[in-house]
N, CA, C and O atoms as CSV, one atom per row, in Angstrom:
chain,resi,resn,atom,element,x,y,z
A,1,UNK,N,N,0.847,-1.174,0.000
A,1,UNK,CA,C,0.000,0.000,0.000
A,1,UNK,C,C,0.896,1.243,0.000
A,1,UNK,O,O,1.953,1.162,0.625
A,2,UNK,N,N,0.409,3.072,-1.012
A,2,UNK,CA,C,0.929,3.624,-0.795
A,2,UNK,C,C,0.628,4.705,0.345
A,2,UNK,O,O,-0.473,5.226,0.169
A,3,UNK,N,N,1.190,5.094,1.266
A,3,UNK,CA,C,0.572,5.907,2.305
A,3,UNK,C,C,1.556,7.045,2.313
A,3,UNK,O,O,2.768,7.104,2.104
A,4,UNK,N,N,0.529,8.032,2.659
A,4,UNK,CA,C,1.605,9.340,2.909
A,4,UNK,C,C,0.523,9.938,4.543
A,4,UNK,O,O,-0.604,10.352,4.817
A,5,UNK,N,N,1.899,9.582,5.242
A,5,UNK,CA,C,1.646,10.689,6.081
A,5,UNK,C,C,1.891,12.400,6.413
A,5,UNK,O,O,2.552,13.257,5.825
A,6,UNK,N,N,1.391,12.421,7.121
A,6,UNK,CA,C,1.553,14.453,7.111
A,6,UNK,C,C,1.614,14.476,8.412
A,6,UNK,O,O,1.437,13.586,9.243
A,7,UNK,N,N,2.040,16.232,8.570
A,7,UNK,CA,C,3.139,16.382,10.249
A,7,UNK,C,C,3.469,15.397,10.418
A,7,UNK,O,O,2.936,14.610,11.200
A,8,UNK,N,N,4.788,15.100,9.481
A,8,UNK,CA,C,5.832,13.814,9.475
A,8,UNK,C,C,6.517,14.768,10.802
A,8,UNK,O,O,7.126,13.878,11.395
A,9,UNK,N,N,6.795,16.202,11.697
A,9,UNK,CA,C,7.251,16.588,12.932
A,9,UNK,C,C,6.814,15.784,14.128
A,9,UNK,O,O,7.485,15.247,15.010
A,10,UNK,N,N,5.596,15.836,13.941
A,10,UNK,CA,C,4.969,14.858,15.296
A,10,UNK,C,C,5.926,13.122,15.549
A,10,UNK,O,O,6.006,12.125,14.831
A,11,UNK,N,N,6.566,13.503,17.052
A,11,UNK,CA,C,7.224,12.670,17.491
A,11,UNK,C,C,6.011,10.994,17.091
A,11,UNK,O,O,6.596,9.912,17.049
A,12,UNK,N,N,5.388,11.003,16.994
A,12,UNK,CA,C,4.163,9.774,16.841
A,12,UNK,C,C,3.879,9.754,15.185
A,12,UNK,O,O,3.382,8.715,14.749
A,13,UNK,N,N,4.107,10.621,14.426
A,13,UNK,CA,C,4.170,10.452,12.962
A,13,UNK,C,C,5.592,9.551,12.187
A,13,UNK,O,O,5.620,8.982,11.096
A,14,UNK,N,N,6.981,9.741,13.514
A,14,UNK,CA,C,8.372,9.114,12.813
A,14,UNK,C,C,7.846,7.993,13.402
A,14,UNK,O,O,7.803,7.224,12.442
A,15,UNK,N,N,7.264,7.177,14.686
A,15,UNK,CA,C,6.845,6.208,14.974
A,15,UNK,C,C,5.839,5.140,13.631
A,15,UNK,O,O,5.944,3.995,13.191
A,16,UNK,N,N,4.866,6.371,13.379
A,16,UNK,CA,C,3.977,5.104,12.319
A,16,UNK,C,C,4.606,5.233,10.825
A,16,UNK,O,O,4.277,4.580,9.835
A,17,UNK,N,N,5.563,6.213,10.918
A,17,UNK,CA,C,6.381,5.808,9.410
A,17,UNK,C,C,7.214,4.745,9.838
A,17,UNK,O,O,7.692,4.409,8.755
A,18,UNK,N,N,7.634,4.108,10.548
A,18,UNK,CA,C,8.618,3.105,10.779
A,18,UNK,C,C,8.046,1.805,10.819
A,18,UNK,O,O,8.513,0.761,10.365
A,19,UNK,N,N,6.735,2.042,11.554
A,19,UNK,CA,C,6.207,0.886,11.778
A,19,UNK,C,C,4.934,0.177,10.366
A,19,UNK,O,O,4.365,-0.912,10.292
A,20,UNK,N,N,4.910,1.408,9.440
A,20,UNK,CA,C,4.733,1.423,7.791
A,20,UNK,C,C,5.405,0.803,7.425
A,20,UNK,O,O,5.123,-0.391,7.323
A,21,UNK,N,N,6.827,1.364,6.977
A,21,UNK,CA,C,7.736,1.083,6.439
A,21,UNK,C,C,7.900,-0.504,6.559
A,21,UNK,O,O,7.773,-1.426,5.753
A,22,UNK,N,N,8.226,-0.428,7.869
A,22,UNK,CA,C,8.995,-2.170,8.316
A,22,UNK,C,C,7.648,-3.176,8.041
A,22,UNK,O,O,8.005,-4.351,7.962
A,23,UNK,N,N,6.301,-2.998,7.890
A,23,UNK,CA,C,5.098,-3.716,7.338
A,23,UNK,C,C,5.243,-3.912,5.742
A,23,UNK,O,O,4.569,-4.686,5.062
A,24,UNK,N,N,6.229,-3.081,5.301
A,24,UNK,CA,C,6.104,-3.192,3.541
A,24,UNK,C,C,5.672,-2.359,2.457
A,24,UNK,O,O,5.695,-2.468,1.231
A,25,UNK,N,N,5.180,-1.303,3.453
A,25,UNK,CA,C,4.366,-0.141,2.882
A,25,UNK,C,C,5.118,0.548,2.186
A,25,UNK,O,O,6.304,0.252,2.333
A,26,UNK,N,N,4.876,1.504,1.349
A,26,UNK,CA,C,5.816,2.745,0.857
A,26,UNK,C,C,5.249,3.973,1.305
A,26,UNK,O,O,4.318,4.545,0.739
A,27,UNK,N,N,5.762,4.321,2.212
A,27,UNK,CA,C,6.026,5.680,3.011
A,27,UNK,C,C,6.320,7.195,1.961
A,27,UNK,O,O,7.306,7.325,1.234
A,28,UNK,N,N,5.284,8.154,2.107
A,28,UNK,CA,C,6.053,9.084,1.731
A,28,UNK,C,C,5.395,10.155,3.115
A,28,UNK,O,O,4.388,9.870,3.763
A,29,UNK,N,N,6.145,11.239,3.300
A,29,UNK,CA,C,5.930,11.856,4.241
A,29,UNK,C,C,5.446,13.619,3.839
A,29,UNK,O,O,5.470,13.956,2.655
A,30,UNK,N,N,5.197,14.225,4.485
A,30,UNK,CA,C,4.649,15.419,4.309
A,30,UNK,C,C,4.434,16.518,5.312
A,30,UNK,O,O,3.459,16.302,6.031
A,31,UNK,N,N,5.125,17.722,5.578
A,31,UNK,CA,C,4.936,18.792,6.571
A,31,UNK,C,C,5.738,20.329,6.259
A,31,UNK,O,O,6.899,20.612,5.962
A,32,UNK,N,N,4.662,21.033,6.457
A,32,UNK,CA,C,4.736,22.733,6.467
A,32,UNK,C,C,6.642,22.853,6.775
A,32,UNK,O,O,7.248,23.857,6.399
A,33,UNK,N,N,7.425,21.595,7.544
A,33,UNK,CA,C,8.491,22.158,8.289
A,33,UNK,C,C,10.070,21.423,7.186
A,33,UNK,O,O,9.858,20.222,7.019
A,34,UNK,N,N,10.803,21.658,6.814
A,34,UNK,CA,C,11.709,21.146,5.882
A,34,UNK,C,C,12.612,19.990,7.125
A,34,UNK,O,O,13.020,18.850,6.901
A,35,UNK,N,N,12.675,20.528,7.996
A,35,UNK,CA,C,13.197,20.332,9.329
A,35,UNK,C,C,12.617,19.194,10.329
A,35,UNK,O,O,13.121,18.849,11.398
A,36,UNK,N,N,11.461,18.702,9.737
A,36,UNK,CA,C,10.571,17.480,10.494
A,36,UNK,C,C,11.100,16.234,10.231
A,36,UNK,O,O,11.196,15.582,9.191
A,37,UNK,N,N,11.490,15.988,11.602
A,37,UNK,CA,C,11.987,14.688,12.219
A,37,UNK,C,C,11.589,13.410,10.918
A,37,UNK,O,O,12.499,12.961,10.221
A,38,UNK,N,N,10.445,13.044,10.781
A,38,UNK,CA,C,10.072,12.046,9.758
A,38,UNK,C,C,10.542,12.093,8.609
A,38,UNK,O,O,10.791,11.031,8.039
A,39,UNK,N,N,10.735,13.076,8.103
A,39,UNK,CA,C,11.153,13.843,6.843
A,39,UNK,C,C,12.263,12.422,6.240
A,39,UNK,O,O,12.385,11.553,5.376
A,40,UNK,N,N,12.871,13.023,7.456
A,40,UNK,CA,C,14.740,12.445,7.103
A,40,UNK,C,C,14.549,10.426,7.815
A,40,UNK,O,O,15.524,10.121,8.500
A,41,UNK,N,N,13.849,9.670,7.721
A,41,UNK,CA,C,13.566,8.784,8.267
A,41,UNK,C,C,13.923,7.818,7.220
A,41,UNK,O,O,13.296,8.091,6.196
A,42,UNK,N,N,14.810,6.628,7.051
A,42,UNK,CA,C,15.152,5.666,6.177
A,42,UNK,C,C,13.918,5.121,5.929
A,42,UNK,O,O,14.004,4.708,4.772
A,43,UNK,N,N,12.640,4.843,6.414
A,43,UNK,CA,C,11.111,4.788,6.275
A,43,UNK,C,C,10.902,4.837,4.930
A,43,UNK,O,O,10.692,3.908,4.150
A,44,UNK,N,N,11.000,6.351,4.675
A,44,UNK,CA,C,10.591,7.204,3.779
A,44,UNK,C,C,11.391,7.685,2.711
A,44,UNK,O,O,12.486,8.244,2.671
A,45,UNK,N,N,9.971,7.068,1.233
A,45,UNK,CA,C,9.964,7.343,-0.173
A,45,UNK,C,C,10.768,8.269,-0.513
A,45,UNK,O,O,11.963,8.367,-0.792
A,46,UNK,N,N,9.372,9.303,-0.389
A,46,UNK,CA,C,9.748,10.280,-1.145
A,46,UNK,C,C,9.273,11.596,0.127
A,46,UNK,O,O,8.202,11.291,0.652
A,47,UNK,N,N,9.707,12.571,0.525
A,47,UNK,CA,C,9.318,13.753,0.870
A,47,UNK,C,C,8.674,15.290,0.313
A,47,UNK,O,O,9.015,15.778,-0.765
A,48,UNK,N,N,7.855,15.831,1.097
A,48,UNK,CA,C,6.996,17.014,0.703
A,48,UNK,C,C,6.693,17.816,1.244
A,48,UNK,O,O,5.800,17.750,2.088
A,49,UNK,N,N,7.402,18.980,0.915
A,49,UNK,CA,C,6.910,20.576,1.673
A,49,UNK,C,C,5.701,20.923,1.462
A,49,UNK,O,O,5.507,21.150,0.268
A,50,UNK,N,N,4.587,21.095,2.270
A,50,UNK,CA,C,3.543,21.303,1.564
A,50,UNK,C,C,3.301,22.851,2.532
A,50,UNK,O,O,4.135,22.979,3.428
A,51,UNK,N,N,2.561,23.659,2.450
A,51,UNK,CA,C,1.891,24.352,2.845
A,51,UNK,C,C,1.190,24.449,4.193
A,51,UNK,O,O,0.493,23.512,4.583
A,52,UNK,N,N,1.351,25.528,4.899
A,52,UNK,CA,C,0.240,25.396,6.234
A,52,UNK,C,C,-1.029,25.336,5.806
A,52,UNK,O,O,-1.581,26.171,5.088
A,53,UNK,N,N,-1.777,23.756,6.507
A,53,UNK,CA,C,-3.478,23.925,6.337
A,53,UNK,C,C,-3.989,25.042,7.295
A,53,UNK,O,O,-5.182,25.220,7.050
A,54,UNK,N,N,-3.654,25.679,8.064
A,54,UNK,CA,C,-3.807,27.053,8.899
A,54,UNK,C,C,-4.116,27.826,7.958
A,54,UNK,O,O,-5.237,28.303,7.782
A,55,UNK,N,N,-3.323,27.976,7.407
A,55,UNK,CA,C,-2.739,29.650,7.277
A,55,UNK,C,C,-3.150,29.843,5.398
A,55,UNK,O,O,-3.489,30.915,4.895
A,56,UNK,N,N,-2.995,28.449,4.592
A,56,UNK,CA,C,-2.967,28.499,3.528
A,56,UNK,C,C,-4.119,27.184,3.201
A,56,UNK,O,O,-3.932,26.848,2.031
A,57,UNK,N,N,-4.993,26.520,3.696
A,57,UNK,CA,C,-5.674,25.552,3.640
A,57,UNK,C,C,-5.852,25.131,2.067
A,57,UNK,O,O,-5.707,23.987,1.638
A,58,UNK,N,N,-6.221,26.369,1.239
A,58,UNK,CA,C,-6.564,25.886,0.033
A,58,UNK,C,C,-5.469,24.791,-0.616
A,58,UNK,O,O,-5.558,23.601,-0.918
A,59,UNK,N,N,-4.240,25.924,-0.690
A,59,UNK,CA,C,-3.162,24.915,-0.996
A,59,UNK,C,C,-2.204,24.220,-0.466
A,59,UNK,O,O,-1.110,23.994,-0.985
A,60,UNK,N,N,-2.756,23.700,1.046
A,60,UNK,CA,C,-2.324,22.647,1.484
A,60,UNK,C,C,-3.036,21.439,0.794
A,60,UNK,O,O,-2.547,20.432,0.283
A,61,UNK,N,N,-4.511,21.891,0.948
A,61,UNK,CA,C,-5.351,20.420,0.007
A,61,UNK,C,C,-5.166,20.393,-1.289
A,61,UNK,O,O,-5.617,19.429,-1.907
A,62,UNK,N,N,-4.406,21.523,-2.051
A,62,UNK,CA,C,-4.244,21.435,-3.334
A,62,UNK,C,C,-2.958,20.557,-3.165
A,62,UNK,O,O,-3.290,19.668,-3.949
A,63,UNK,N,N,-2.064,20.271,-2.830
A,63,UNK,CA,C,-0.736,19.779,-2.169
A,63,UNK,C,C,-1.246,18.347,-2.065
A,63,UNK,O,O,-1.350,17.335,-2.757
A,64,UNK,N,N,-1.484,18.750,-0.953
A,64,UNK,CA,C,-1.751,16.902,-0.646
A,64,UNK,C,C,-2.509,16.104,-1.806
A,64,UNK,O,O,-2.035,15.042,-2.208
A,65,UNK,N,N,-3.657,16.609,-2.325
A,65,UNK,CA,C,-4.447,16.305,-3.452
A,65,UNK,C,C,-3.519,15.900,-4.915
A,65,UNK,O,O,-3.901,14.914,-5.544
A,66,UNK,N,N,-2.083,16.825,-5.522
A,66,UNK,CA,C,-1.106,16.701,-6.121
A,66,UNK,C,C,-0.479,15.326,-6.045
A,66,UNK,O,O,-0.469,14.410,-6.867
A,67,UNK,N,N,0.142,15.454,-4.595
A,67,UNK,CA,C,0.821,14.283,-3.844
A,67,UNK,C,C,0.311,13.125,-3.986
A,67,UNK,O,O,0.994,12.270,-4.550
A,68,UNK,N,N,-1.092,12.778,-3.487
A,68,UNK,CA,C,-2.055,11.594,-3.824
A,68,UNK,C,C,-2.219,10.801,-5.186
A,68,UNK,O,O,-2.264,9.587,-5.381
A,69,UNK,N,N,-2.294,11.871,-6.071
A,69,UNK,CA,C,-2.373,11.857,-7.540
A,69,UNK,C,C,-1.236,11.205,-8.116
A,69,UNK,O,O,-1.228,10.041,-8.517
A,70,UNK,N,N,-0.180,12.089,-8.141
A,70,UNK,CA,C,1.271,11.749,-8.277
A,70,UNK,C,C,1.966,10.243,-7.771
A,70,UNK,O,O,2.832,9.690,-8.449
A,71,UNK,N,N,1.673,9.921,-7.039
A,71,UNK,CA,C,2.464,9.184,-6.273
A,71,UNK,C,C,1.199,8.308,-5.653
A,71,UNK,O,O,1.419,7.901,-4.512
A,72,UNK,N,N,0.047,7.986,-6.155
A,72,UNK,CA,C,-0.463,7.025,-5.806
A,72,UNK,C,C,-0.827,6.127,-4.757
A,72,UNK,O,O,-0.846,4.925,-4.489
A,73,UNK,N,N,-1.118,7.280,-4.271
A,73,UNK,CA,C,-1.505,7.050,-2.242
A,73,UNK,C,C,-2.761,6.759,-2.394
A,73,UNK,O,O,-3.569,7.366,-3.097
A,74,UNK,N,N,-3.026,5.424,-1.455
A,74,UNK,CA,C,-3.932,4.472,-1.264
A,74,UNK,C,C,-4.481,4.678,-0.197
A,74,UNK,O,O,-5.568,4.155,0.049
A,75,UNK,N,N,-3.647,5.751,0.963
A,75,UNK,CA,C,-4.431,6.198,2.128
A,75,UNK,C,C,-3.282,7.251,2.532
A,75,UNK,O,O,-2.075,7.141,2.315
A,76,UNK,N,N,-3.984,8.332,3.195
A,76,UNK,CA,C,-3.549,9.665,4.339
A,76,UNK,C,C,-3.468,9.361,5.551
A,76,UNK,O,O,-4.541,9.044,6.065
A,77,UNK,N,N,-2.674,9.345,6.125
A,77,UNK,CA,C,-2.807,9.211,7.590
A,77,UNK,C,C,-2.473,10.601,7.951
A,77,UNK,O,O,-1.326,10.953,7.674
A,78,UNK,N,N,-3.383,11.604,8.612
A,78,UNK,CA,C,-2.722,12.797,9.193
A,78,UNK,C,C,-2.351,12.486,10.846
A,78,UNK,O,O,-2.618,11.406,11.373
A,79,UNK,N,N,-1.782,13.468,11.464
A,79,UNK,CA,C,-1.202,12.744,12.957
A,79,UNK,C,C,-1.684,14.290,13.394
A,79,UNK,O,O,-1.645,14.332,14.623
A,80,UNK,N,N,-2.017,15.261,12.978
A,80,UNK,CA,C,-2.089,16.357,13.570
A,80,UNK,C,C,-3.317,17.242,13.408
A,80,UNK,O,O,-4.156,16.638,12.740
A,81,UNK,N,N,-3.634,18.171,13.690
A,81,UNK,CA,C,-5.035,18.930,13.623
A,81,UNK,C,C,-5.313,19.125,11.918
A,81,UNK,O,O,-6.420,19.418,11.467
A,82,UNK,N,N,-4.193,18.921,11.149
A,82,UNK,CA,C,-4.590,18.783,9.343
A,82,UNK,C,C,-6.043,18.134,9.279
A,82,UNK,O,O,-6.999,18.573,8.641
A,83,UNK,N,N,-5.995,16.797,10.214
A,83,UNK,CA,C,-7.219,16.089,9.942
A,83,UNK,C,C,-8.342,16.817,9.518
A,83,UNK,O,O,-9.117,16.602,8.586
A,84,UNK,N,N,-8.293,17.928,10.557
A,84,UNK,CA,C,-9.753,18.884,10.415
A,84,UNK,C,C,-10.342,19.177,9.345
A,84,UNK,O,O,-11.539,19.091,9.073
A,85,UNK,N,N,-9.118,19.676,8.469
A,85,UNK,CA,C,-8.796,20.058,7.071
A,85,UNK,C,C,-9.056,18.892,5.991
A,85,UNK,O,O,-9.740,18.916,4.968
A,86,UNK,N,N,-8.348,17.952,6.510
A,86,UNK,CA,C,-8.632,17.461,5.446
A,86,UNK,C,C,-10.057,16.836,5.478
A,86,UNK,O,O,-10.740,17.039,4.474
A,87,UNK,N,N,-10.458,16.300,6.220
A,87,UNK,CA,C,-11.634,15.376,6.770
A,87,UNK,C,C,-13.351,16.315,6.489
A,87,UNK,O,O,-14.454,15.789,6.339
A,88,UNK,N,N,-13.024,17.726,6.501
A,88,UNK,CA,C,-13.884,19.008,5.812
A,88,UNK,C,C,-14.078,18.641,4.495
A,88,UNK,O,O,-15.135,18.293,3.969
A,89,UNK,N,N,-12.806,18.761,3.924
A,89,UNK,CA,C,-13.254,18.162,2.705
A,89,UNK,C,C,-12.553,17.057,2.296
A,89,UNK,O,O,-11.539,17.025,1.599
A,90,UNK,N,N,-13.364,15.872,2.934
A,90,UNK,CA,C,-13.165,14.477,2.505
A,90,UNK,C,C,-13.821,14.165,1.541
A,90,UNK,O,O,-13.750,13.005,1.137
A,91,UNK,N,N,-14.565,15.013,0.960
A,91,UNK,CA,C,-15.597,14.452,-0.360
A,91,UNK,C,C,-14.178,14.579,-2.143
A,91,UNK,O,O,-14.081,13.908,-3.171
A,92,UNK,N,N,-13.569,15.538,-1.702
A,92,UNK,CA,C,-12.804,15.819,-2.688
A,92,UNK,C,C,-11.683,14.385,-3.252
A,92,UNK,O,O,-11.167,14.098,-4.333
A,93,UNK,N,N,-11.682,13.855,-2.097
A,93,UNK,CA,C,-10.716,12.683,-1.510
A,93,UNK,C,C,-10.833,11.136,-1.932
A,93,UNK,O,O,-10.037,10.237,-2.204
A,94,UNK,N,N,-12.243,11.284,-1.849
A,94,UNK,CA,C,-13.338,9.810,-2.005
A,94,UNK,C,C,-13.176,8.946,-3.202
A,94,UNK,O,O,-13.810,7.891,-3.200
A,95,UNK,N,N,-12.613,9.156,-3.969
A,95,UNK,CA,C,-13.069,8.988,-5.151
A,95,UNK,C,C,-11.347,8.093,-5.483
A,95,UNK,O,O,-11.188,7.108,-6.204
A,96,UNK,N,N,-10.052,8.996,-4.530
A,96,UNK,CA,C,-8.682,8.725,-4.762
A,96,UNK,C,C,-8.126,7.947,-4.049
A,96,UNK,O,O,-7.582,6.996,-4.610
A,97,UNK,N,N,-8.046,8.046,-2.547
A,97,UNK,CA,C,-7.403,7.530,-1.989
A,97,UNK,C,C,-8.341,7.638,-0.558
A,97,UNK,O,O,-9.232,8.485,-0.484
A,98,UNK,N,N,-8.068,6.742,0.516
A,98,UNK,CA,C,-8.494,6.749,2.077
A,98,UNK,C,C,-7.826,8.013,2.676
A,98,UNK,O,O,-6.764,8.548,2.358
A,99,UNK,N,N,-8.772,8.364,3.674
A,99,UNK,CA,C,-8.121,9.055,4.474
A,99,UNK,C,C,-8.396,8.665,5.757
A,99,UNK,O,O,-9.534,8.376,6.127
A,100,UNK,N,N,-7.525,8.642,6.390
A,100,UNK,CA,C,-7.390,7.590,8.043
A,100,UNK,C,C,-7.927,8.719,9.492
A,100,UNK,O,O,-7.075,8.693,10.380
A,101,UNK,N,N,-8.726,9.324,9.709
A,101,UNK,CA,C,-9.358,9.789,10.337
A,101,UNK,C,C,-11.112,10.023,10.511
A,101,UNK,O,O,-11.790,10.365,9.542
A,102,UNK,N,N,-11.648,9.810,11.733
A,102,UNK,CA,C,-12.943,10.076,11.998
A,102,UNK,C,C,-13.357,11.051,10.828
A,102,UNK,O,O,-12.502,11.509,10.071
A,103,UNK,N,N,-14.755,11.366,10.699
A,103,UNK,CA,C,-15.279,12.416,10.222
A,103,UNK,C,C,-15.143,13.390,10.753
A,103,UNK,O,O,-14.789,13.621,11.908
A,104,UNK,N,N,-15.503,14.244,9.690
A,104,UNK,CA,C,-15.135,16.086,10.465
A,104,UNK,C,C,-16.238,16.040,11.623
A,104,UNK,O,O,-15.718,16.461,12.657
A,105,UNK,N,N,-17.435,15.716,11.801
A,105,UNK,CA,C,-17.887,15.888,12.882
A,105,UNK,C,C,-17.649,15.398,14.176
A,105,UNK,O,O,-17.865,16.055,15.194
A,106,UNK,N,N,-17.083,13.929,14.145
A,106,UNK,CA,C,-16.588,13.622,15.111
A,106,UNK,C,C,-15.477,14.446,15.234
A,106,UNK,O,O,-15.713,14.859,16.369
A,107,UNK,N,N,-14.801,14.804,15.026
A,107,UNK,CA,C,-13.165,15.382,14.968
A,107,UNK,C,C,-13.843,16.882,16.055
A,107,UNK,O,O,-13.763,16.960,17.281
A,108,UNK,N,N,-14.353,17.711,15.286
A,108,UNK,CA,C,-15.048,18.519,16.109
A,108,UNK,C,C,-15.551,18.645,17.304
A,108,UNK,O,O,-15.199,19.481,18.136
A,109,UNK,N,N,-16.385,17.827,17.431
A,109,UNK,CA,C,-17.123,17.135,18.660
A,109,UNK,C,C,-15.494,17.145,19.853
A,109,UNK,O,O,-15.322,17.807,20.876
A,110,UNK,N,N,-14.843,16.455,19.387
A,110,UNK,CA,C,-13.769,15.701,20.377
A,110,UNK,C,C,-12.835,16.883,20.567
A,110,UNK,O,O,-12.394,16.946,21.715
A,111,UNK,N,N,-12.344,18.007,19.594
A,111,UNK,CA,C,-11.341,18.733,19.365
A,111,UNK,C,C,-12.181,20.089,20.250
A,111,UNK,O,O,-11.363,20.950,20.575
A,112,UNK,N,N,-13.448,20.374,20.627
A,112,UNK,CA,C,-13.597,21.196,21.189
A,112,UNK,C,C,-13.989,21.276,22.543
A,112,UNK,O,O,-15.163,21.189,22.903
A,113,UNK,N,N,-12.937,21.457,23.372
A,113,UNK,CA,C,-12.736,21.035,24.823
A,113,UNK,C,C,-14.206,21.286,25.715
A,113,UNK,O,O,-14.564,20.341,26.419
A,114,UNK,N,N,-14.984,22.421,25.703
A,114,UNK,CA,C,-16.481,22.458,26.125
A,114,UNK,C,C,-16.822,21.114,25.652
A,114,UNK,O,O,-16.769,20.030,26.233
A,115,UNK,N,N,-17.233,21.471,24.302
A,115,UNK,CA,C,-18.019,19.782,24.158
A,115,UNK,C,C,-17.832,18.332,24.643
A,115,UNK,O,O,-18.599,17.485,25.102
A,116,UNK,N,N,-16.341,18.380,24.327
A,116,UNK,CA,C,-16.128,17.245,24.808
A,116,UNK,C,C,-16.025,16.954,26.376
A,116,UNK,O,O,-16.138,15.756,26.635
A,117,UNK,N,N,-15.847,17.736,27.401
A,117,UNK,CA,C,-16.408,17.623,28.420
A,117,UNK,C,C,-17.633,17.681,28.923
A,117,UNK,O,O,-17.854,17.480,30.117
A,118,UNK,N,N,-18.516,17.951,28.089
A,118,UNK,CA,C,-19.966,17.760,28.198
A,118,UNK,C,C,-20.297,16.265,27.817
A,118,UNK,O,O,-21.108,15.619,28.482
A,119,UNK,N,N,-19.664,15.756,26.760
A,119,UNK,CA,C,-20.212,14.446,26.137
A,119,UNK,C,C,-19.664,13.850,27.212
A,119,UNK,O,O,-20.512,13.287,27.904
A,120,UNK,N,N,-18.395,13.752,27.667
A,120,UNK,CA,C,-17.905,12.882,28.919
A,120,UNK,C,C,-18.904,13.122,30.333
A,120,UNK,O,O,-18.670,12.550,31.398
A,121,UNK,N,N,-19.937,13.981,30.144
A,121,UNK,CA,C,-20.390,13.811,31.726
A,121,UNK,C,C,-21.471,13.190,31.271
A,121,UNK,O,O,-22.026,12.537,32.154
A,122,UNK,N,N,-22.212,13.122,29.766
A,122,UNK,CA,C,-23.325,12.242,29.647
A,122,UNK,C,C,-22.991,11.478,29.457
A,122,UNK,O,O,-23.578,10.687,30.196
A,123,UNK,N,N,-22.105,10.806,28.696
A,123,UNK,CA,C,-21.928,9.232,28.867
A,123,UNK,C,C,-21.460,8.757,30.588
A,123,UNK,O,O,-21.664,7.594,30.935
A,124,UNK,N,N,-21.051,9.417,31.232
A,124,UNK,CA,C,-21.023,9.256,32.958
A,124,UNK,C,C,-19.162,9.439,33.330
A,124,UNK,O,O,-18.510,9.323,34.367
A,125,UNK,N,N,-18.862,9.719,32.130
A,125,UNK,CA,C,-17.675,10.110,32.915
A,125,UNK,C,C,-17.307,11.344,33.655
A,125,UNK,O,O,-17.600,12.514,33.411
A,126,UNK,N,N,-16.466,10.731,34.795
A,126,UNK,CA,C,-16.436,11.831,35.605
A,126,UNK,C,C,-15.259,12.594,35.210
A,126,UNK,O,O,-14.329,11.932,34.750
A,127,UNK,N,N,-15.073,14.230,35.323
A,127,UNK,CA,C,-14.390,15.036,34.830
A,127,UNK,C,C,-13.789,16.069,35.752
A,127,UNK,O,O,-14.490,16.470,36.681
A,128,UNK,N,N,-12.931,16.404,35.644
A,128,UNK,CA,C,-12.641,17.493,36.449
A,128,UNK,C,C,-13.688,19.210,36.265
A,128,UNK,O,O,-14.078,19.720,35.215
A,129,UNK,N,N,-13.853,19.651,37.508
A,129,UNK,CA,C,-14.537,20.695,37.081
A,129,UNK,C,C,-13.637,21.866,36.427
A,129,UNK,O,O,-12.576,22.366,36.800
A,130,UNK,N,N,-14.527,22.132,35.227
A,130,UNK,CA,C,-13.706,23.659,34.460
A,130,UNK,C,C,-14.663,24.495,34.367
A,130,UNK,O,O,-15.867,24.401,34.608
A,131,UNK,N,N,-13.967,25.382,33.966
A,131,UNK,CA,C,-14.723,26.800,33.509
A,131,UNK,C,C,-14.209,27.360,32.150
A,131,UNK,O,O,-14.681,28.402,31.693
């Protein structure tokens, strides 16, 4: 399988490129940083500067979307808040390759600390009190 992960920086992104890699996979990696740890990983294909999904979203998904195309990625694994991004528009995606994260709504749900301490007191977990 071809997989490209993104925020190849995230100390837990050089982890699942290795543990890719050593499964048989072909690894390519991907992050805003030239300088990310995964980047430089014997793991990994091929490497890709792509764009902040922050700051530049359009053409980060134009990027990754390139990348997919190009190089024939069979699934995305993002490791970092990209998910948001990409998983928004997972419809663009559907058609090319997997992308390895919940839906944008779940992602939401979980990523916004109110909520998700609300859902944890209805399902009965107990929480610390915040404000």
């Amino acid at each position: 399988m071809n997989i490209l992960v993104t925020s190849a920086r995230m100390p837990f992104a050089l982890d699942e490129i290795r543990m890719l890699g050593q499964s048989g996979h072909r690894v390519d990696a991907a992050d805003t940083f030239r300088t990310a740890p995964g980047l430089g990983s014997k793991w990994v294909d091929r490497t890709f500067i792509v764009p902040s999904p922050r700051y530049d979203t359009a053409g980060f998904l134009d990027a990754i979307d390139d990348i997919v195309r190009e190089r024939a990625i069979n699934m995305v694994v993002p490791t970092f808040e990209e998910a948001l991004y990409l998983m928004r528009d997972a419809a663009r995606f559907e058609d090319r390759t997997q992308l390895f994260a919940p839906s944008y709504d779940t992602l939401q749900l979980l990523h916004d600390k109110a909520r998700f301490v609300a859902l944890c007191r209805e399902l009965g977990v107990r929480v610390p009190k915040t404000q």
